[in-house]
C-alpha positions as CSV (number, residue, x, y, z in Angstrom):
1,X,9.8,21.0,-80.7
2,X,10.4,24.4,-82.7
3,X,8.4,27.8,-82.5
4,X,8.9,30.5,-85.0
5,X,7.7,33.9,-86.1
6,X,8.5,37.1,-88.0
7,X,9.1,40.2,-86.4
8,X,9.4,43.2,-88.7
9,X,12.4,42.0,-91.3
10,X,13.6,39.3,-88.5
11,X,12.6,35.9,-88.8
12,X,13.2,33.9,-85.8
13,X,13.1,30.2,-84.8
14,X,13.6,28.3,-81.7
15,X,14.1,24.8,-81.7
16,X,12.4,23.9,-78.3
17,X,12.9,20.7,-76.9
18,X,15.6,21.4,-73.8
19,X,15.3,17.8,-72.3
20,X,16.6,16.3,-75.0
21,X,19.0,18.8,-76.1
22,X,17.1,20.5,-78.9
23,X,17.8,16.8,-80.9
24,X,15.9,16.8,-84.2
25,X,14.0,13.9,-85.4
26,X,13.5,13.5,-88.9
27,X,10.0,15.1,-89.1
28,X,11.5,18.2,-87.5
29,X,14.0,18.3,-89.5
30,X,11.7,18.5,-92.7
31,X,9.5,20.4,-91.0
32,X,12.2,23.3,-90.8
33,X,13.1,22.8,-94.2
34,X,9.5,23.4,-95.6
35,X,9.4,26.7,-93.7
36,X,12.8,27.9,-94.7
37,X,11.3,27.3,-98.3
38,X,8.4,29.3,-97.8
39,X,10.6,32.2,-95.8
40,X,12.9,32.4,-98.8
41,X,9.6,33.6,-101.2
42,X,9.0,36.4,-98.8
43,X,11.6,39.4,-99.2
44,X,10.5,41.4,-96.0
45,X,12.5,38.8,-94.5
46,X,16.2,40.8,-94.3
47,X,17.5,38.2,-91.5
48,X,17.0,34.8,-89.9
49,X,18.2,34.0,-86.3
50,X,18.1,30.4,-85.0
51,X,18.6,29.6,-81.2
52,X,17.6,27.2,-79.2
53,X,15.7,26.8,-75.5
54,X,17.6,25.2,-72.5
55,X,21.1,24.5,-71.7
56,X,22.2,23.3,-75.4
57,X,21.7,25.0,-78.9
58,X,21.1,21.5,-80.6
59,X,22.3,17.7,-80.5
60,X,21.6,16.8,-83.8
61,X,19.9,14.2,-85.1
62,X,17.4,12.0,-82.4
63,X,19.8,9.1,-81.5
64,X,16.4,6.8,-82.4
65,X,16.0,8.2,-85.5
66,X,19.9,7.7,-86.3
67,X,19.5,4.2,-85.1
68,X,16.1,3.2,-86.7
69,X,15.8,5.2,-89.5
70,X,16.6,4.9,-93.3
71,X,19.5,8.0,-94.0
72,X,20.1,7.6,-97.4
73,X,18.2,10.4,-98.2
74,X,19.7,12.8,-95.4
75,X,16.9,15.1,-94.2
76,X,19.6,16.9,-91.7
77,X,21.8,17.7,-95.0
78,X,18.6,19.0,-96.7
79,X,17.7,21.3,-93.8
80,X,21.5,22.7,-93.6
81,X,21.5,22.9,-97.2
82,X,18.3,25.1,-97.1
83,X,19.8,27.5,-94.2
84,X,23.0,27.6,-96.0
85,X,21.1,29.0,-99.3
86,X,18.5,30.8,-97.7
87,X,18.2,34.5,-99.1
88,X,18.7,36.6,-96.4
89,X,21.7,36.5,-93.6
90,X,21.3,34.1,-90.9
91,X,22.5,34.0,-87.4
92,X,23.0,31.0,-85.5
93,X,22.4,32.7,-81.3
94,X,24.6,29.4,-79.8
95,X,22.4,29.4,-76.3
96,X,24.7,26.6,-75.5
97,X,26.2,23.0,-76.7
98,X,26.3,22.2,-80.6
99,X,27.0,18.7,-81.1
100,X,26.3,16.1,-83.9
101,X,24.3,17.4,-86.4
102,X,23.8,20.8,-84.3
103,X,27.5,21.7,-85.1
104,X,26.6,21.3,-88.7
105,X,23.3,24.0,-88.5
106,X,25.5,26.1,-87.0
107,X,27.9,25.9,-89.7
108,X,25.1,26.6,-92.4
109,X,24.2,29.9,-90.7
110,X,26.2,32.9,-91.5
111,X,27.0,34.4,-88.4
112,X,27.8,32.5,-85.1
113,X,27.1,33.8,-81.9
114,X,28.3,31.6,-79.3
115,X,28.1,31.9,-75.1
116,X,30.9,31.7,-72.6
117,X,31.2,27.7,-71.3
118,X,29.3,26.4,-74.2
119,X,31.7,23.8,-76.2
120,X,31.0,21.7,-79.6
121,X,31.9,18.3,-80.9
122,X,30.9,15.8,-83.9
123,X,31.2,12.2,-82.7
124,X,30.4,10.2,-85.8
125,X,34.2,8.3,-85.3
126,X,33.0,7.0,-81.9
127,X,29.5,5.2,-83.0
128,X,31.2,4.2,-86.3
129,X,29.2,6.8,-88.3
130,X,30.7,8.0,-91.7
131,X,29.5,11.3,-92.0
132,X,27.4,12.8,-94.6
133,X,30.4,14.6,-97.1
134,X,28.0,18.1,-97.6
135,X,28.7,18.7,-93.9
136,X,32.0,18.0,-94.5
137,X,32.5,20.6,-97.3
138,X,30.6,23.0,-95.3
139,X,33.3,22.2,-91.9
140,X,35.8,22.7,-94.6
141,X,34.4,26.0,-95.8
142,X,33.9,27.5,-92.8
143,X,36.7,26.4,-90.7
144,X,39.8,25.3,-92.7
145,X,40.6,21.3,-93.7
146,X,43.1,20.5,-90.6
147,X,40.1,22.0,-88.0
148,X,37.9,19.8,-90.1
149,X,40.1,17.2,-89.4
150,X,40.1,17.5,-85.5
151,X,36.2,17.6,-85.6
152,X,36.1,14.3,-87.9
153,X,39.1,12.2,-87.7
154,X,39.6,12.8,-83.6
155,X,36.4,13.4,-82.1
156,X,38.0,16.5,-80.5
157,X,35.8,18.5,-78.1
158,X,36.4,22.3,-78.5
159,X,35.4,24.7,-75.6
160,X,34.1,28.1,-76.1
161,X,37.7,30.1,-76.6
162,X,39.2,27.1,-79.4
163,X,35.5,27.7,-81.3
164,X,36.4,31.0,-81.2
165,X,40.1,31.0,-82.3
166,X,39.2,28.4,-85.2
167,X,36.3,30.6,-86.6
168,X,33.6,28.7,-85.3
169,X,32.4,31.9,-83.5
170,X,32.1,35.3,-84.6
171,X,31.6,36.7,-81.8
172,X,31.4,35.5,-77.8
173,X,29.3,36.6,-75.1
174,X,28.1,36.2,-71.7
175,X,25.1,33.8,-71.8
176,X,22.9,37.3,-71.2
177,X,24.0,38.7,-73.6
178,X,23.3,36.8,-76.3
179,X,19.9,38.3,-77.4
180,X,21.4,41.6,-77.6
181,X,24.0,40.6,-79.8
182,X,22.2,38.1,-82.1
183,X,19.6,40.7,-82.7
184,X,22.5,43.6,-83.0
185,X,23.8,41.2,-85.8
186,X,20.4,41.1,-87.4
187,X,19.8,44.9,-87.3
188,X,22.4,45.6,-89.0
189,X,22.0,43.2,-92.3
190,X,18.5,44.3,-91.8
191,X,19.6,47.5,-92.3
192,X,21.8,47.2,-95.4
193,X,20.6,47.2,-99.3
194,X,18.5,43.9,-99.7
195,X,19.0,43.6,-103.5
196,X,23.2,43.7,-102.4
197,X,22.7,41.8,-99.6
198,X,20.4,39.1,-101.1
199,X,22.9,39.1,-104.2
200,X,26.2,38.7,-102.9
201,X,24.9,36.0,-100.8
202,X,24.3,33.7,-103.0
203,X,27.5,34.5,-104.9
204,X,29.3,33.2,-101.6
205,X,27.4,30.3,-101.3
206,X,27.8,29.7,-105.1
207,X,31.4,30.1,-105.4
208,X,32.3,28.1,-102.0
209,X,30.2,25.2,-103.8
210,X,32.0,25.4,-106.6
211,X,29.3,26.3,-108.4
212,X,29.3,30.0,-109.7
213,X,26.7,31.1,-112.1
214,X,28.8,34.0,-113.6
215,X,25.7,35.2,-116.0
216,X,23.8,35.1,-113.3
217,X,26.1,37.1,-110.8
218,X,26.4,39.6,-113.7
219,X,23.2,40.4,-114.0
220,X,22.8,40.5,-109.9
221,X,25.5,42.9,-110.3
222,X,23.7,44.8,-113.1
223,X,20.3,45.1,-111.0
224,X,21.9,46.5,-107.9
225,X,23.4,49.3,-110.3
226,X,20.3,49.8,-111.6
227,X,18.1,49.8,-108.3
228,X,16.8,52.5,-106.4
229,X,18.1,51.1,-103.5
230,X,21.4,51.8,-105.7
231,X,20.1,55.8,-105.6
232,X,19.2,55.8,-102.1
233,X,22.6,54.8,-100.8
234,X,24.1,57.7,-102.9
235,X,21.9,60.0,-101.6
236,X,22.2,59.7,-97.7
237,X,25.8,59.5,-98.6
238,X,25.5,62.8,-100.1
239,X,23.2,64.0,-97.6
240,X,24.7,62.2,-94.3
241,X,21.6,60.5,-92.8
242,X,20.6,56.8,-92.6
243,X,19.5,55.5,-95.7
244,X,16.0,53.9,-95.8
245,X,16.3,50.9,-98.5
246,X,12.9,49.2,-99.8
247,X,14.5,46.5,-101.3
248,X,13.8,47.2,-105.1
């Protein structure tokens, strides 16, 4: 059901289950959630893509599981939780369809790459399904309350170019292209200071929670000052070549 591997600063997972959509049971969904915890101890990691295999990205939760399962400890909120705080960028390569609880991982990623014909939908409303509020908040974030309110309160289906005028997408591509630019996206936050990168991060996730550490953004800020990635960027400035950051 999901494969994954690092490659270099890239960490990469597939969720692989195509005849059913890419739908996540509940074990799956744990089961990313335990690796994105162990990723986020490992700094060589400077990006995360997540695509899928087959005609759709994800459909969300396993309708058995939504059916025959006890929610009230949401294992889909936990995984999208974990993507949305993991350390380093993430990009969400959109093979195809996002619907249900897919529309939500793609929201907790960072970046959206998304494929010509694909289109997205929550339908919670039409099986009588009060969504979970986190995803909400994170529709919110990402794509403004009254877009949040044509996902929720109508069931609206959006098609690739309405996912990329509301924000949904950063960028949209021809269904070949989508490697190329998922890992363009990647090689360039791979490419930037870590300690920055890493840091201002979690500033954005903190403050669109509502939850800002400012001590702890402070001293983030303070570190990055005092790195020698800090020096290194001076110096290719100074010297006009590519700057080689460690991280540190």
């Amino acid at each position: 059901m999901i494969s994954a591997g690092i490659e270099g600063p890239v960490a990469r997972m597939v969720l692989d289950r195509p005849e059913a959509h890419n739908a996540l049971d509940q074990e799956a969904m744990r089961r990313l959630t335990a690796l994105l915890a162990d990723w986020s101890e490992r700094t060589e990691i400077r990006a995360l893509v997540l695509t899928g295999r087959g005609r759709s990205f994800c459909a969300g939760a396993a309708l058995g599981d939504v059916a025959g399962q006890d929610w009230s400890e949401n294992p889909l909120t936990a995984l999208c939780d974990a993507l949305e705080a993991f350390p380093a960028p993430t990009i969400a390569a959109l093979n195809g369809g996002a619907y249900g609880g897919g529309v939500e991982i793609a929201l907790a990623c960072d970046f959206r790459v998304g494929v010509t014909g694909m289109r997205a939908f929550a339908p919670p409303a039409r099986l009588g399904i009060h969504y979970d509020p986190a995803g909400i908040r994170r529709a919110i974030d990402r794509l403004g309350a009254q877009t949040a309110r044509r996902m929720f309160l109508l069931a609206e289906t959006f098609d690739a170019e309405a996912l990329l005028a509301t924000g949904f997408l950063d960028w949209l591509v021809a269904p070949e292209a989508l490697q190329a630019k998922a890992d363009e996206v990647a090689a360039t936050a791979s490419g930037l200071a870590p300690l920055a990168v890493r840091g201002m991060k979690r500033t954005i996730v903190e403050l669109s929670r509502g939850a800002l550490d400012a001590d702890a953004a402070r001293a983030r800020i303070r570190a990055c000052f005092a790195s020698a990635d800090h020096a290194e960027g001076l110096a290719a400035q100074r010297e006009k070549r590519v700057p080689r950051f460690e991280g540190r």
